[in-house]
C-alpha positions as CSV (number, residue, x, y, z in Angstrom):
1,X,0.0,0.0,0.0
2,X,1.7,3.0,-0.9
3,X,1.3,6.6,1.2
4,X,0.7,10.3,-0.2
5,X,-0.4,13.0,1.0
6,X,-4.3,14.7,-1.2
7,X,-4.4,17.9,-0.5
8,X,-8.1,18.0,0.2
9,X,-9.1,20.9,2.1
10,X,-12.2,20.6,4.2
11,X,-13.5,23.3,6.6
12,X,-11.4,22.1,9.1
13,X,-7.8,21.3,7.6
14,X,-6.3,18.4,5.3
15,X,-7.3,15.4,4.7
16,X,-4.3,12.4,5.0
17,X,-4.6,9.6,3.1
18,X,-2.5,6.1,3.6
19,X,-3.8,4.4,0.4
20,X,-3.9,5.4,-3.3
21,X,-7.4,4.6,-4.5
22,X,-8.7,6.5,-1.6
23,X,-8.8,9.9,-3.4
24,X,-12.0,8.5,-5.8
25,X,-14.2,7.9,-2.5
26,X,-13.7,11.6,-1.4
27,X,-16.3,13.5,-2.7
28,X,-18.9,11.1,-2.3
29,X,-18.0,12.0,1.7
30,X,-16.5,15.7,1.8
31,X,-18.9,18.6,0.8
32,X,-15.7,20.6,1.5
33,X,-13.9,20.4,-1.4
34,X,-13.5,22.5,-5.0
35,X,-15.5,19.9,-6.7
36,X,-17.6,18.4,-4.4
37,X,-21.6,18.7,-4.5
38,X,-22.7,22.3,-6.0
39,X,-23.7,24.6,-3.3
40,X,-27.1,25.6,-2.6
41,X,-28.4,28.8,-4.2
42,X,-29.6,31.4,-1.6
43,X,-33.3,32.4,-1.8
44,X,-34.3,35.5,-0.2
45,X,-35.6,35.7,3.0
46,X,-37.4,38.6,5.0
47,X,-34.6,39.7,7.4
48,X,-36.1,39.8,11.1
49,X,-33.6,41.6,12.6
50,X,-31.1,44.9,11.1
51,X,-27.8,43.8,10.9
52,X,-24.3,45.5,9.8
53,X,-20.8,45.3,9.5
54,X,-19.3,47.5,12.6
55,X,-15.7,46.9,11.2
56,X,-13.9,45.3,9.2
57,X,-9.3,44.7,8.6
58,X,-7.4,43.2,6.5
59,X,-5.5,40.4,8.3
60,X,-3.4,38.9,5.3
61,X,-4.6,36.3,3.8
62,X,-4.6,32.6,5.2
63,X,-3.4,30.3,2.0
64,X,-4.4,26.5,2.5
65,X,-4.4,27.0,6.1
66,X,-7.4,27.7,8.8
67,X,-6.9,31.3,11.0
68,X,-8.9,32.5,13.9
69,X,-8.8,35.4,15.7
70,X,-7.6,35.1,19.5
71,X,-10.3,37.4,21.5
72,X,-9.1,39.0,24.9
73,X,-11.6,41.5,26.4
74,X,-12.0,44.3,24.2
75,X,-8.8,43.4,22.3
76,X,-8.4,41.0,19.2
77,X,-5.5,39.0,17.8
78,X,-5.4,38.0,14.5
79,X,-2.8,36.5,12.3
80,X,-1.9,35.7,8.7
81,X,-0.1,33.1,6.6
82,X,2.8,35.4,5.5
83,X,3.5,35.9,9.4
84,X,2.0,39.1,10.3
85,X,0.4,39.2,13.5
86,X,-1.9,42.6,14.4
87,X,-3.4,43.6,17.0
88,X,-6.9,45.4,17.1
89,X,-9.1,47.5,19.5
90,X,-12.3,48.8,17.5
91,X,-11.1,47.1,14.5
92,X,-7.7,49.3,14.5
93,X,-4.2,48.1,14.6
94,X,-2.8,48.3,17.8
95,X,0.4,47.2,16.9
96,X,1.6,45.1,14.2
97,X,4.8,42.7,14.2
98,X,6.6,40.0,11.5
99,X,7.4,37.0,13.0
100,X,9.7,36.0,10.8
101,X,8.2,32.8,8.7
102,X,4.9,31.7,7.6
103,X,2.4,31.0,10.1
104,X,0.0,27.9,10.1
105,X,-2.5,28.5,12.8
106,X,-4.6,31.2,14.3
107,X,-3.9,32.8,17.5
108,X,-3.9,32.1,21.2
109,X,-3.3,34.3,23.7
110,X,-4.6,36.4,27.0
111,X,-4.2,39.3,28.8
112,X,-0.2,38.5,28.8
113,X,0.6,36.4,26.0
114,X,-0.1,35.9,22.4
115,X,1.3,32.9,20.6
116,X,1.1,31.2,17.3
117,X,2.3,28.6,15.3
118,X,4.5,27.2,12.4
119,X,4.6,24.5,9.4
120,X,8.0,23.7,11.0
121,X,6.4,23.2,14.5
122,X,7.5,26.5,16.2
123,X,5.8,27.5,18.8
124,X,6.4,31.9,19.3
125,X,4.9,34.0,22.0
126,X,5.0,37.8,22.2
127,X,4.0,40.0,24.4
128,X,0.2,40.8,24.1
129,X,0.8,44.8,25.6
130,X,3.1,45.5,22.6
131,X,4.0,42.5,20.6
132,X,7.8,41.5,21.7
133,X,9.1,38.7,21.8
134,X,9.0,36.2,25.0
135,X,10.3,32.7,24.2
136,X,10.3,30.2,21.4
137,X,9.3,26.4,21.7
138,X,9.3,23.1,19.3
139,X,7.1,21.0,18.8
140,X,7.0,17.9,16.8
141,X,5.4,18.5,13.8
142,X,3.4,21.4,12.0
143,X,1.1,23.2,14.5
144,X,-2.4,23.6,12.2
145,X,-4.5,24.5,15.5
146,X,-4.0,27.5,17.4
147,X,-2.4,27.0,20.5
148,X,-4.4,27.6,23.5
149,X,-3.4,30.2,26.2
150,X,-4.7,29.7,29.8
151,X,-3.5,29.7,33.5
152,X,-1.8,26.3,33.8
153,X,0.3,27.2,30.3
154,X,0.3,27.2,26.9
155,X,-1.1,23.7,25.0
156,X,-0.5,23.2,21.3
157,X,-2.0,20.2,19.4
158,X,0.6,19.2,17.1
159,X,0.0,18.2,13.3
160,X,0.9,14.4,14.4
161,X,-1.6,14.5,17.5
162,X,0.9,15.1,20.1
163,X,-0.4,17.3,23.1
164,X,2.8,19.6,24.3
165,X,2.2,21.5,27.4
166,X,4.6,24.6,27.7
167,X,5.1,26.9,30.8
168,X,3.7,30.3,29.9
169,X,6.7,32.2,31.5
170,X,9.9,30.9,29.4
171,X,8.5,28.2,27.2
172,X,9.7,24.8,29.2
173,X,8.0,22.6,28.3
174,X,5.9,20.7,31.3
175,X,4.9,17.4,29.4
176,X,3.7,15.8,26.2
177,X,1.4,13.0,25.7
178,X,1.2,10.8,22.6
179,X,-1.2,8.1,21.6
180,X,-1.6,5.9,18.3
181,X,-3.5,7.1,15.3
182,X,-4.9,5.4,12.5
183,X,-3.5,5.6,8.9
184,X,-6.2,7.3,8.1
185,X,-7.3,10.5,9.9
186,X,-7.9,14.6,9.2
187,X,-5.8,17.2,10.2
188,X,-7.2,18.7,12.8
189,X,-7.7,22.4,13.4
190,X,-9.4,21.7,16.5
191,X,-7.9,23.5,19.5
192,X,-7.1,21.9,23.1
193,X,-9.6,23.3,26.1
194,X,-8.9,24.0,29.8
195,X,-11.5,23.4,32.0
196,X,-11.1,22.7,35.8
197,X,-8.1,20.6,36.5
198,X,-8.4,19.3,33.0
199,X,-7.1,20.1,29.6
200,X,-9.8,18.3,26.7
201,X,-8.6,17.0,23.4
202,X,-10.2,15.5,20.6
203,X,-8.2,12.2,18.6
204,X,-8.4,10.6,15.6
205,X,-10.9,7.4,16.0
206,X,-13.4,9.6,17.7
207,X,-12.1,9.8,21.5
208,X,-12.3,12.9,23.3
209,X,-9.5,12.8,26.4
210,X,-9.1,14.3,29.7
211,X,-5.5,14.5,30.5
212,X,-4.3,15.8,34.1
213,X,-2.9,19.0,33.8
214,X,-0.1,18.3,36.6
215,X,1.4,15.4,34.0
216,X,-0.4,15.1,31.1
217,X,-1.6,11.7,32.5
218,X,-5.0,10.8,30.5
219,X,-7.7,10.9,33.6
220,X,-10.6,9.7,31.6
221,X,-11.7,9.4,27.8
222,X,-15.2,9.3,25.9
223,X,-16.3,7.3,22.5
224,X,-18.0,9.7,20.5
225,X,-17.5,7.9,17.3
226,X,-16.8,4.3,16.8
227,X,-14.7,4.0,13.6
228,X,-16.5,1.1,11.6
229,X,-16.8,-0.2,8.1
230,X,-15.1,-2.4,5.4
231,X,-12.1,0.6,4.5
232,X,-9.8,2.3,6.3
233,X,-12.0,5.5,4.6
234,X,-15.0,4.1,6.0
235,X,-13.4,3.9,9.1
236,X,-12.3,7.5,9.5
237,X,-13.9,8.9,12.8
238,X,-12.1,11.8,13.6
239,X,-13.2,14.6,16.2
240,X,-11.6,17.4,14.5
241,X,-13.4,20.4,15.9
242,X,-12.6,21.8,19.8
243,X,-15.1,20.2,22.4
244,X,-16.9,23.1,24.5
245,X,-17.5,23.0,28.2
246,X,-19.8,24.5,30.3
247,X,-20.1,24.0,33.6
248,X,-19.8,20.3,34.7
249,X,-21.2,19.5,30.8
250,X,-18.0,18.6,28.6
251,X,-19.8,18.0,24.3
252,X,-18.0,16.9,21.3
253,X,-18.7,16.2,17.8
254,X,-17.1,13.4,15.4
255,X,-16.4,13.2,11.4
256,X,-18.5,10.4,10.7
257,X,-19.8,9.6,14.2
258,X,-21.9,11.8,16.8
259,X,-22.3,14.0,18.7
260,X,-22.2,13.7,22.6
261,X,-22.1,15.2,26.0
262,X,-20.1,13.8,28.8
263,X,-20.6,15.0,33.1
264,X,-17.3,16.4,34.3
265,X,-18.4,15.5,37.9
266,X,-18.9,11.8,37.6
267,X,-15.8,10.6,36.2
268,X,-16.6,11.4,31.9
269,X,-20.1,9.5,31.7
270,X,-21.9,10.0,28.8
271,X,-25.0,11.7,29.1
272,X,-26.3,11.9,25.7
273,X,-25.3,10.8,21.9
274,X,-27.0,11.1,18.4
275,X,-25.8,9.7,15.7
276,X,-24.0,13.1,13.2
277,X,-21.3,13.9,11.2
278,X,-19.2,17.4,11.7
279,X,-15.5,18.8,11.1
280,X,-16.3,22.1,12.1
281,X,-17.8,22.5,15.5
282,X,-20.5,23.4,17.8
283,X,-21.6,25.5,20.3
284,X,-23.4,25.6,23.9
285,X,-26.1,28.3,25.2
286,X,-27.9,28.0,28.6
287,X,-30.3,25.5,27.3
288,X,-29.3,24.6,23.5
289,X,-26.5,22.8,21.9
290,X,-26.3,23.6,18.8
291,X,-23.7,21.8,15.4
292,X,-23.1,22.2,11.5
293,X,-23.1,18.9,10.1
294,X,-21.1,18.4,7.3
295,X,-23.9,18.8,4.6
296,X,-23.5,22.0,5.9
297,X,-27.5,21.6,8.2
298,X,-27.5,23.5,11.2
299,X,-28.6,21.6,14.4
300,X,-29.8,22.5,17.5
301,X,-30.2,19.9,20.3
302,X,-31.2,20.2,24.1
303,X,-28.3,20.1,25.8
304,X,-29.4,18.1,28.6
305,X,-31.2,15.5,26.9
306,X,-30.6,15.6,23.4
307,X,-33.6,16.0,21.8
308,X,-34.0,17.1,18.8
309,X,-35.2,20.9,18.6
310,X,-34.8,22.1,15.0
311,X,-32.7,21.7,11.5
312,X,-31.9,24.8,8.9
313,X,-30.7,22.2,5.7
314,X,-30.8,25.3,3.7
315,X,-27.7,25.5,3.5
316,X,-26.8,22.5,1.8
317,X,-23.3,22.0,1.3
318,X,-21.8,25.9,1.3
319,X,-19.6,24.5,3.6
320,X,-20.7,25.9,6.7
321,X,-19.1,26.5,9.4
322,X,-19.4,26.0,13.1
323,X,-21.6,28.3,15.3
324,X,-22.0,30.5,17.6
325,X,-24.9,31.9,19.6
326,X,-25.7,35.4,21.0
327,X,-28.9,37.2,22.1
328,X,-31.4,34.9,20.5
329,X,-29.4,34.4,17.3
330,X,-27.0,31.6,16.1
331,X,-24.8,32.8,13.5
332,X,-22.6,30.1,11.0
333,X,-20.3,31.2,7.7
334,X,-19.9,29.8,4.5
335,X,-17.2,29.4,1.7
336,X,-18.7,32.6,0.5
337,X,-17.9,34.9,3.0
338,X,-21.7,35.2,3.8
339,X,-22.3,35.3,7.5
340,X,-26.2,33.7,8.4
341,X,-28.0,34.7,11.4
342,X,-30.5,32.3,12.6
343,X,-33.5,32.1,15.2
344,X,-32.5,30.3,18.1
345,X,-35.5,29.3,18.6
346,X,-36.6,27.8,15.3
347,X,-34.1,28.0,13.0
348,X,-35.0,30.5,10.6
349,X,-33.1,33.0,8.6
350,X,-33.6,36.2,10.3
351,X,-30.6,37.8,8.5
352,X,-27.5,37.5,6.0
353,X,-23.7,40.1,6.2
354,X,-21.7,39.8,3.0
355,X,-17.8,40.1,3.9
356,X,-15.4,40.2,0.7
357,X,-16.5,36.9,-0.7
358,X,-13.7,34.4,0.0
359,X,-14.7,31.3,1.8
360,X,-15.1,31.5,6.2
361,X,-13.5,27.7,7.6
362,X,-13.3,28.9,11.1
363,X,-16.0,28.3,13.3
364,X,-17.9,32.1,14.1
365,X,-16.4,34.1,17.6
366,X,-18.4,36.0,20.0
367,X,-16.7,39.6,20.8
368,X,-19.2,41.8,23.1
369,X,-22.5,42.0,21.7
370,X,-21.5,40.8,17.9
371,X,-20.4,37.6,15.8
372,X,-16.5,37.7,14.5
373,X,-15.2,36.3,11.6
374,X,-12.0,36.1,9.1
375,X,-11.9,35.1,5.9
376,X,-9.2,33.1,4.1
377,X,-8.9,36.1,2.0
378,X,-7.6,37.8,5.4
379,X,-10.8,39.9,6.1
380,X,-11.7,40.2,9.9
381,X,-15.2,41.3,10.2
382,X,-17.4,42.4,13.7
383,X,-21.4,41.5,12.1
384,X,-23.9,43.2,14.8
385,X,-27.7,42.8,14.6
386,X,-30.1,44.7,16.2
C-alpha cells in the first residue's frame, strides 16, 4: 500500500490519506472540497432583525491554512499566513509585528501572551501589551491548531496528535502526551480546552480525552464515534473540531460519528449521543447545543437530553461552518464569505452580512454583543444585529 499526502481541504484542515485509491471515495463523503456537490443557491428571506458590518481589517490572507482570531476582552489577535500578526481595538491596529516565517495556525493568547504557530512546528509568544518577543518552543510537527493560552500554560496540538504543554513564562515545556493514530485521519484544526483541573482533546478514532494537567496523565476518555466499516476510509472517525465545556457538561462532535455530552463530575459518563457527522464545530447556550453537520444543516439539540429541537438544511453544502450563539441568534459562515443569522428558537433565517467573498472555515467568535469572523482572504469582520 503506498502513502501520499491529497491535499483535500475541508473546513477544518487536510485530509491524509495512507492508500492510493482512496482519493475516488472523497467527494462522495466531503462537501468541503472545490469539486464536491454544488452549493445551494440562496433564496431571499425577509430579514427579522437589522444587521451591519461594525468593522472590518485586512488580516493577510490565510493560503491553504485555517486562521482565527484570539479574542481577549475588548482586544483582538489576528494573524496571517505570511507571518504578520496585528493587534486590534475597534477594528484598528494596535500594533503590528513579523514574526519572521509563515504562520499555520490562528492565534492564542490572554491578557499576557499571544502565541502562534508554524509549518516547522514552532511554537512563538510575544508579548500581548506590545507584541515583543518572550520565548520560542518546538514541537513535533506542524502546528495547524491554534495553540491555546490559559493559566496552567500554553497547549499546542501538534500536526501528528501530540499534546505539548509549555510553561507560559519561558517556554519549558511541562509534558507531552502521545497516543496511536490510525493511517487514516484529518488534520485537525481543533484546538485543546482548559477546564477545571483538566485540559480536553479531541483524537483521531473519535475519543475525546481528559488529561491531568499536573502530567499530562490521561484521567478519563469518551467514544464519540466508533470508527467502523469495510475501508480504512469508512473507518475515519475523527473529532476534528474543539469540544466546548460549560459548567460540569463537557460536548463533542465526530467526522463520521456523533455528537455527545459527557458530566465532568462523575468521572466522563456520557449523558447523551446522536448519531451526526461534523468537522467544524459546535456551540453551547444555557439550554441549547447547537452543530453544523457536514452537509453544511445546522442543528440545534437540548443540551441536557438531546432532543431534537430544529434543523436549517438550507444551506446545503456551502460549507458551513461551526456556530456561535448570541442574544437569540446563532450565527454560521460559509465558503462565500456570507455570514447567516439564525433564530435560536426555530431555525430561521432572520438575516445575512456579506464580507469580501472568500470562503469562512473557522468556526464564528463572540466579541461583546457581535459575531466575528476572518476570511481566508484575510478579512476580519465584527457583524452586529439589532
Amino acid at each position: 500500500m503506498s502513502r501520499r499526502l491529497l491535499t483535500v481541504f475541508t473546513a477544518a484542515g487536510l485530509l491524509l490519506s495512507g492508500c492510493a485509491s482512496i482519493s475516488d471515495s472523497l467527494n462522495s463523503i466531503n462537501p468541503f472540497i472545490s469539486s464536491g456537490p454544488k452549493m445551494a443557491p440562496l433564496k431571499p428571506i425577509v430579514a427579522s432583525v437589522e444587521v451591519r458590518q461594525s468593522w472590518s481589517f485586512s488580516a493577510g490572507k490565510a493560503g491553504d491554512y485555517t486562521f482565527s482570531p484570539a479574542v481577549v476582552g475588548a482586544a483582538v489577535f489576528v494573524a496571517a499566513a505570511d507571518g504578520t500578526v496585528n493587534k486590534l481595538e475597534d477594528g484598528k491596529s494596535v500594533w503590528k509585528i513579523k514574526v519572521g516565517q509563515p504562520i499555520s495556525a490562528g492565534v492564542g493568547a490572554n491578557k499576557r501572551l499571544v502565541v502562534v504557530g508554524t509549518p516547522k512546528g514552532d511554537v512563538l509568544a510575544f508579548s500581548a501589551e506590545d507584541g515583543k518577543p518572550l520565548w520560542q518552543a518546538r514541537v513535533s510537527s506542524e502546528v495547524l491548531a491554534a495553540p491555546t493560552v490559559g493559566d496552567d500554560g500554553v497547549a499546542v496540538k501538534s500536526g501528528d496528535n501530540r499534546i505539548f504543554l509549555f510553561d507560559s513564562n519561558d517556554g519549558g515545556q511541562k509534558w507531552v502526551y502521545q497516543r496511536s493514530t490510525p493511517t487514516l485521519s484529518i488534520r485537525s484544526a481543533g484546538s485543546p480546552v482548559f477546564a477545571d483541573q483538566y485540559l480536553f482533546v479531541g483524537f483521531p478514532g473519535g475519543k475525546l480525552v481528559a488529561l491531568s494537567l499536573q502530567n499530562g496523565a490521561p484521567v478519563w476518555e469518551g467514544a464519540v464515534a466508533l470508527p467502523k466499516g469495510a475501508t480504512e476510509l469508512d473507518r475515519v472517525a475523527d473529532i476534528v473540531a474543539a469540544p466546548v465545556v460549560d459548567g460540569r457538561q463537557v460536548c463533542a462532535v465526530a467526522f463520521q460519528g456523533r455528537v455527545a455530552c459527557f458530566d465532568m463530575g462523575q468521572g466522563g459518563v456520557m449523558v447523551w449521543s446522536r448519531d451526526l457527522s461534523s468537522a467544524v464545530g459546535l456551540a453551547l447556550d444555557g439550554r441549547y447545543l447547537f452543530v453544523t453537520d457536514d452537509k453544511g444543516a445546522v442543528h440545534a439539540f437540548d443540551r441536557l437530553s438531546g432532543s431534537g429541537l430544529w434543523k436549517q438544511d438550507k444551506l446545503l453544502n456551502r460549507r458551513v461552518s461551526g456556530p456561535a450563539v448570541r442574544r437569540g441568534l446563532v450565527a454560521v459562515a460559509d465558503a462565500e464569505g456570507i455570514v447567516h443569522l439564525l433564530s435560536r428558537e426555530d431555525g430561521s433565517f432572520a438575516a445575512r452580512q456579506k464580507t469580501d467573498g472568500t470562503p469562512i472555515r473557522a468556526a464564528v467568535q463572540l466579541l461583546g454583543s457581535g459575531f466575528l469572523v476572518q476570511t481566508i482572504g484575510g478579512n476580519v469582520s465584527l457583524i452586529e444585529a439589532q
